[in-house]
C-alpha positions in Angstrom: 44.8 41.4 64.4 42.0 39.2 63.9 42.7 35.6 65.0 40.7 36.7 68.1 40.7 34.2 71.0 37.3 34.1 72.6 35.3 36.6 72.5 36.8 39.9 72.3 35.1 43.0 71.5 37.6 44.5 69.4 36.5 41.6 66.8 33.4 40.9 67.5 30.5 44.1 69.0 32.9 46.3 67.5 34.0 45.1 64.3 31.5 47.4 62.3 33.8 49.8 63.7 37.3 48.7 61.9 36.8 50.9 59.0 37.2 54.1 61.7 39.9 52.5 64.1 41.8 51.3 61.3 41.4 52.8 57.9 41.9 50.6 54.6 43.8 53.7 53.3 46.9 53.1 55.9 47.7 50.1 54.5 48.7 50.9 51.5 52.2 50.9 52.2 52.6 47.9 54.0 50.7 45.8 51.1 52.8 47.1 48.8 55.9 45.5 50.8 54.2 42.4 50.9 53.4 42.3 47.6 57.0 41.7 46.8 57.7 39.4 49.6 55.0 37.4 47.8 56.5 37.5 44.5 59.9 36.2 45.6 58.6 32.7 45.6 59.7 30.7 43.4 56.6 30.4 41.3 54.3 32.3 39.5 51.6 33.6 42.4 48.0 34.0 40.7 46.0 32.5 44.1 46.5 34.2 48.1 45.7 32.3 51.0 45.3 35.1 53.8 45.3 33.6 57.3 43.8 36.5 60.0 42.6 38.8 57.0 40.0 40.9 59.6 38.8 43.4 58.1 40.2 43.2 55.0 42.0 46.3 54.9 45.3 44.3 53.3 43.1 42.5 51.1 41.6 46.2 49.5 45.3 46.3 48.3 46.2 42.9 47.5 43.5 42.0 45.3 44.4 44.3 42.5 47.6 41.8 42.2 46.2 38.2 43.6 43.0 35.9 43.7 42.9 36.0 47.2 41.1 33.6 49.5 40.6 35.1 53.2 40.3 33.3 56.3 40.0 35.0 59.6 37.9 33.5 63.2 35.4 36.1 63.3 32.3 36.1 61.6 31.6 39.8 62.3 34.9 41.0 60.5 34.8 38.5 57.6 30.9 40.0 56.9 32.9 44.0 57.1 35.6 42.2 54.4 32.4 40.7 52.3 31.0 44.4 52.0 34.6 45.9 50.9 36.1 43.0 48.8 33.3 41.3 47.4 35.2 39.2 45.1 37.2 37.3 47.3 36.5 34.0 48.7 35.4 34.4 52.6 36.2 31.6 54.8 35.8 31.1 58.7 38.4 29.1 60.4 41.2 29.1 63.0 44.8 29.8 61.7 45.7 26.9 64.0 43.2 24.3 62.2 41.7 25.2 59.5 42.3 22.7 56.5 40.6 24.0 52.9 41.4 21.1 50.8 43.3 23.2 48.1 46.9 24.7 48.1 48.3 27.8 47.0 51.0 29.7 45.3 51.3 31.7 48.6 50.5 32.5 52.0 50.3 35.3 54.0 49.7 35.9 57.6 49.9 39.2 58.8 49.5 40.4 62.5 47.1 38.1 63.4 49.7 36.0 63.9 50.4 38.1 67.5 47.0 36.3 68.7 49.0 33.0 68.9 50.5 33.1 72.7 52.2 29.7 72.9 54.9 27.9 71.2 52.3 25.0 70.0 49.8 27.7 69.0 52.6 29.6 66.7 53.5 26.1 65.4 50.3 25.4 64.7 49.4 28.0 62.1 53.4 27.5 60.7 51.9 24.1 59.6 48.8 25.4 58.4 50.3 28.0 56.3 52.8 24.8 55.2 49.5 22.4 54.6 48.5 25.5 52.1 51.7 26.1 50.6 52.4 24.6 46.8 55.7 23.7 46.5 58.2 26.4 45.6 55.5 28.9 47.1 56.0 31.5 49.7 54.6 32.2 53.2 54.9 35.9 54.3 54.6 36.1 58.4 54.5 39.7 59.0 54.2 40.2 63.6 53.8 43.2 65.1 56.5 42.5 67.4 59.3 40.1 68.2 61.1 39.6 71.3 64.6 42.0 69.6 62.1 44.7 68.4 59.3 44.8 71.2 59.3 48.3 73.2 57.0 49.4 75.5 54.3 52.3 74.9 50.9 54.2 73.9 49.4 55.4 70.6 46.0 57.0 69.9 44.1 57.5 66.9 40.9 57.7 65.3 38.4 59.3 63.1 35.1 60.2 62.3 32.5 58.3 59.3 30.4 60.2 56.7 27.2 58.9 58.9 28.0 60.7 61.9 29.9 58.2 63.8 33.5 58.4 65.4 36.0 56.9 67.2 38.9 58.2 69.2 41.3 55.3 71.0 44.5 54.8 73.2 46.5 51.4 72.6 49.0 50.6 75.7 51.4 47.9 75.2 53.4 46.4 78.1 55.4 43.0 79.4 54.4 42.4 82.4 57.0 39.2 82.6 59.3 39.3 80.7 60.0 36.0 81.1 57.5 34.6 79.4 56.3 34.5 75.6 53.3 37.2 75.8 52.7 40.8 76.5 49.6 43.1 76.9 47.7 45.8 75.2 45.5 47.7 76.2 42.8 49.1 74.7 40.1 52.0 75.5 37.9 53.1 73.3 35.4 56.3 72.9 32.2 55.5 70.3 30.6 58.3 69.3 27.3 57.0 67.4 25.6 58.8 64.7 22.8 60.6 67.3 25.4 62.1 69.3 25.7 59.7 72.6 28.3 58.5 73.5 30.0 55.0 75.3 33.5 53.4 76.2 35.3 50.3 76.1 37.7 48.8 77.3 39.6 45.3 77.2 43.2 43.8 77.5 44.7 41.9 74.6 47.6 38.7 75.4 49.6 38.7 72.4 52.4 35.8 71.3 56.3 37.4 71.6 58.8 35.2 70.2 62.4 35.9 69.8 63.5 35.9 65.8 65.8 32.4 66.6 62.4 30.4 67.5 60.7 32.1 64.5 63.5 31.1 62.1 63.6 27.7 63.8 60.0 26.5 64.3 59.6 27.5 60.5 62.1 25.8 59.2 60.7 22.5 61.8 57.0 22.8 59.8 59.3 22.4 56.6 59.9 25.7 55.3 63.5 27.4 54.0 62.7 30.6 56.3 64.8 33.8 56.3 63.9 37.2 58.1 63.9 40.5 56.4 63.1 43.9 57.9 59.9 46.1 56.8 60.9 48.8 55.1 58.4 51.3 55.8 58.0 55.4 56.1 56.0 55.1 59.5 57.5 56.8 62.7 58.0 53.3 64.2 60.2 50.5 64.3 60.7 48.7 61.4 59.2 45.1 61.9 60.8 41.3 61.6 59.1 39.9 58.3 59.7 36.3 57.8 59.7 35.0 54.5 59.0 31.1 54.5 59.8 29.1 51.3 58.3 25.7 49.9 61.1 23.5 48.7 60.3 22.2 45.4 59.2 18.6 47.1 
């Protein structure tokens, strides 16, 4: 979830500590879903475009299957990426703006995309992925949550590094109007650092929530032949809305 607007700790002071919130060995499963999604175009797919790649904990995965260029807003995630997939192309820009120069055989954009809280923002990175799309390619949008599937609630995690650090966490998601197209998470965090001590954080998140109608709609508006399938997925949580965008042939 790295499309980070301004600057958020989570992505920025922290961001050394993704490998320990977030460990590139849960995303295994997930990548391998998407791996098909990006197959079903209707092309060969060699090259990735990755909008919001973070960390580059999907990218660990993906790479064994794509040449995958990653693009993601913070400088201090892209440089944890660099260290674990040195052989992909690194690339700071905004989902909403960026412009490479260069198309792909597909795009994918996973939950990154919640960072965009307006209808013009959402539509914004739609056409991006588009502007990167070859024809008969495939974007893969892959939210969190969508207005039919959000609920309400609390996780934890966390774990401890070979160098003496950990991390322990509590994520808190909530709508505090419903009426409009964003909710809230928040997060605290407790840093253990390698000499024992000992400091918290916390910080609130606004994330985009859309219902699956507006996804479908503003996709097919940027250009796309868009469909939503459901995640399948062995996690003790709700399946998510995957949207699969296809490039007509032009």
């Amino acid at each position: 979830m790295t499309e980070a607007r301004g600057p958020l700790a989570f992505y920025s002071e922290l961001a050394s500590w993704w490998p320990l919130i977030s460990p590139v060995e849960e995303y295994a499963e997930e990548a391998a879903f998407a791996v098909g999604l990006l197959r079903s175009a209707g092309r060969e797919v060699r090259e990735v475009l990755e909008l919001g790649s973070g960390g580059g904990h999907n990218a660990a995965h993906l790479k064994a299957h794509f040449d995958l260029t990653l693009v993601d807003l913070s400088e201090e995630m892209l440089e944890v990426s660099r260290s674990l997939n040195p052989s992909c192309a690194h690339v700071r820009g905004d989902m909403r703006s960026v412009r490479l120069g260069r198309t792909f055989d597909a795009v994918f954009v996973h939950d990154a995309v919640d960072y965009m809280t307006s209808e013009a923002d959402l539509r914004r990175a739609m056409d991006t992925a588009f502007a990167h799309c070859r024809p008969l390619g495939v974007a893969v949008f892959v939210p969190d949550q969508t207005r039919e599937t959000f609920e309400p609630g609390c996780g934890c995690g966390g774990n401890d590094g070979p160098d003496g650090r950990g991390v322990r966490f509590m994520d808190w998601s909530w709508d505090p109007d419903p009426s409009d197209g964003t909710f809230r998470t928040e997060y605290a965090f407790l840093l253990r650092e390698a000499d024992g001590s000992v400091r918290s954080v916390h910080e609130t998140h606004e994330l985009g929530l859309f219902g699956r109608a507006e996804w479908l709609r503003w996709l097919a508006e940027a250009g796309f032949e868009a469909e939503r399938v459901t995640e399948v997925t062995t996690e003790d949580r709700t399946p998510r809305d995957v949207f699969v965008a296809r490039r007509s042939r032009d």
